[in-house]
C-alpha positions, 0 to 999 in steps of 0.5 A, spaced: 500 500 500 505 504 501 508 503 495 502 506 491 501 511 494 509 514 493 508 513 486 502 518 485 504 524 480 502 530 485 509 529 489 514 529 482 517 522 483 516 515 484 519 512 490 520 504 490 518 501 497 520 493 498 520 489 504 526 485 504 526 482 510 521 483 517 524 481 524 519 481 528 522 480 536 518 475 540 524 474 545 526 477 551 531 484 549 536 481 554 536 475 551 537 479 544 542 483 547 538 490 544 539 494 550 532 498 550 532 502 557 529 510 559 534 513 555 532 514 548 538 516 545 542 511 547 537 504 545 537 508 538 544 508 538 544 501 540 537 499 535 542 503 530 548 498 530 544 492 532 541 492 526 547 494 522 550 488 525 545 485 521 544 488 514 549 485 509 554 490 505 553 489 499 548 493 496 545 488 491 545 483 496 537 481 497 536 482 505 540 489 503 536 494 507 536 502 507 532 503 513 529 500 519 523 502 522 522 500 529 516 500 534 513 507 536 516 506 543 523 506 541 522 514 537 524 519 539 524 528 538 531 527 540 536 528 534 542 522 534 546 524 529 545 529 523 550 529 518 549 532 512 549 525 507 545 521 512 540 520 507 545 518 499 543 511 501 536 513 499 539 515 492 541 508 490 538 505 484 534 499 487 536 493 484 531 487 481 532 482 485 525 478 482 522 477 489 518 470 488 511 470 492 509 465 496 506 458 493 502 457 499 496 462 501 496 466 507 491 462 512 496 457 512 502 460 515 497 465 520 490 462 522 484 466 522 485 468 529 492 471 529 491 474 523 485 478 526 488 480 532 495 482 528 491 486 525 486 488 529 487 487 536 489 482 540 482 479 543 480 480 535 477 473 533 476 470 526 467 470 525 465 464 522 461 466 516 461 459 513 465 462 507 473 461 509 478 464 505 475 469 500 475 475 505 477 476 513 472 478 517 474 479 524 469 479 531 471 485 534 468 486 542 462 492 542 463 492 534 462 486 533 464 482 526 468 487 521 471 486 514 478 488 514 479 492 509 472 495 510 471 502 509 466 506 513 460 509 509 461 516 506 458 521 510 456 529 508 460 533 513 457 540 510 464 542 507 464 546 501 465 545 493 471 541 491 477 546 488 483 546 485 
């Protein structure tokens, strides 16, 4: 999705997006060695040369990253480091690395139930419709059954005329 929304004309150029590779943290930071404290500056300092450690250097290479982004927790209004090419390895043109997709279909990796509460929230459950795996539709308490992806209904918030 965010890929799509940075080739849109209005902002003069097209940014590619690629996932190259998602880390999802599920043991505890000491067992990690990513030292997260009260300090803000000093775990992103940490975040930044742990996931260095990480990231292969040659640029070609298909788990090559240019930038990581991590939890919300960890962001800071504090500057680590301003230099004046932070930046230049944005410039790189990327490479084609023709990315196979997976054979096999989502529901077989992550359950209905998972992946309604990684999407939702965690007490999110799949809704049993009958029909499985043609749309998610996720029970959310005091909501209940939603289809993820659904948009709200158009309301008419009395603005004014469209202009350019």
């Amino acid at each position: 999705m965010a890929h799509h929304l940075y080739h849109d004309a209005p902002l003069g150029v097209n940014i590619n997006l690629a996932i190259v590779r998602m880390i999802r943290l599920e043991e505890e930071e000491n067992r990690l060695n990513l030292a997260v404290n009260r300090n803000a500056r000093k775990t992103l300092e940490f975040l930044r040369d742990w996931q260095q450690k990480m990231n292969p250097s040659d640029d070609t290479h298909p788990n090559h990253h240019d930038v990581v982004v991590s939890s919300p927790e960890l962001t800071s209004v504090e500057t680590i480091e301003t230099v004046e090419y932070l930046w230049r390895c944005l410039y790189d043109p990327p490479t084609d690395h023709s990315f196979e997709m997976p054979r096999i279909l989502p529901g077989v990796v992550y359950r209905g139930d998972f992946q309604c509460s990684e999407l939702l929230r965690p007490n999110a459950a799949l809704c049993d419709t009958g029909i499985k795996c043609q749309n998610l539709i996720c029970y959310v308490e005091d909501k209940g059954c939603l289809e993820v992806g659904e948009r709200p209904g158009v309301i008419d918030g009395g603005w004014g005329p469209w202009s350019t």
